[in-house]
C-alpha positions in Angstrom: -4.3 -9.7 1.4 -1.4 -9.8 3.9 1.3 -7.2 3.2 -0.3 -5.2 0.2 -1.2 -1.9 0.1 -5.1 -1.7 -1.3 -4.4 1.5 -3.2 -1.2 1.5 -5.1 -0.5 -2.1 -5.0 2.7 -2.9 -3.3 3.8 -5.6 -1.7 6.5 -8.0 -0.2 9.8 -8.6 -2.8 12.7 -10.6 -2.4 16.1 -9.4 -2.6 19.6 -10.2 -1.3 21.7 -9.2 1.6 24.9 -8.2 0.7 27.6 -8.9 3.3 31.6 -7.1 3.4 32.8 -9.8 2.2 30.0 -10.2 -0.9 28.3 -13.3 0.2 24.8 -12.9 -0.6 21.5 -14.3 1.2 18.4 -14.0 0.3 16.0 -11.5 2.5 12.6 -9.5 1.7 11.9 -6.3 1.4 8.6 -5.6 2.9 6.3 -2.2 2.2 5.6 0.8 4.5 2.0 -0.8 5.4 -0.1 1.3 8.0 -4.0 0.5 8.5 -6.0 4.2 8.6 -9.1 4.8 8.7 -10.9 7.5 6.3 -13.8 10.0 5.9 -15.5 9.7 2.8 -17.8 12.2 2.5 -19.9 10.9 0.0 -20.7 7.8 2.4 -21.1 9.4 5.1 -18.9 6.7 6.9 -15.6 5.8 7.7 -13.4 3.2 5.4 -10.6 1.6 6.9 -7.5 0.8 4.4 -4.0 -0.9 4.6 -1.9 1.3 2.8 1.2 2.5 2.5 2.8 5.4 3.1 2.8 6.4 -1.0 -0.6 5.4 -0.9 -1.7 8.3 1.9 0.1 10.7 -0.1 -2.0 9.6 -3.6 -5.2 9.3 -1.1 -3.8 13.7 0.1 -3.4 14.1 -3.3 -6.7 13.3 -5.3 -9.2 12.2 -2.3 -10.6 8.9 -1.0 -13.2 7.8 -3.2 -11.1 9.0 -6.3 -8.5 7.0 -4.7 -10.3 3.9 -4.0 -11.9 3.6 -7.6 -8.3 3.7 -9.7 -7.3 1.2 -7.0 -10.4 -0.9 -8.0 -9.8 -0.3 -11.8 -6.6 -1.3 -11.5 -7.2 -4.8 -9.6 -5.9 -3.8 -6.0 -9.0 -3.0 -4.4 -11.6 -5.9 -4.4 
């Protein structure tokens, strides 16, 4: 799983650059992707996740292990 971030699911997408004179080339457009490591409380141990920087704020927002199960529900998480 290179490039993907385990909790909401982004990834690598293709795009074009756009020169001044409109000639266009492809390029990609890669994710905010930073590998953390987590407390989960409930464990008792540390998780380490790729995820971006969307996902840290979702992580903030409803907690790890919340976090991980909708990630697993949802096919990101395996």
């Amino acid at each position: 799983m290179a490039r993907v971030c385990e909790i909401t699911g982004k990834k690598t997408i293709v795009g074009n650059r756009v020169s001044h004179s409109n000639i266009k080339t492809k390029r990609k457009f890669k994710p905010n992707l930073h590998t953390k490591k987590f407390w989960v409380e409930e464990l008792q141990d540390y998780v380490y996740l790729k995820v971006s920087a969307k996902g840290i704020k979702y992580i903030n927002k409803k907690g790890v292990l919340n976090a991980m199960r909708d990630a697993y529900e949802k096919g990101y998480l395996k």
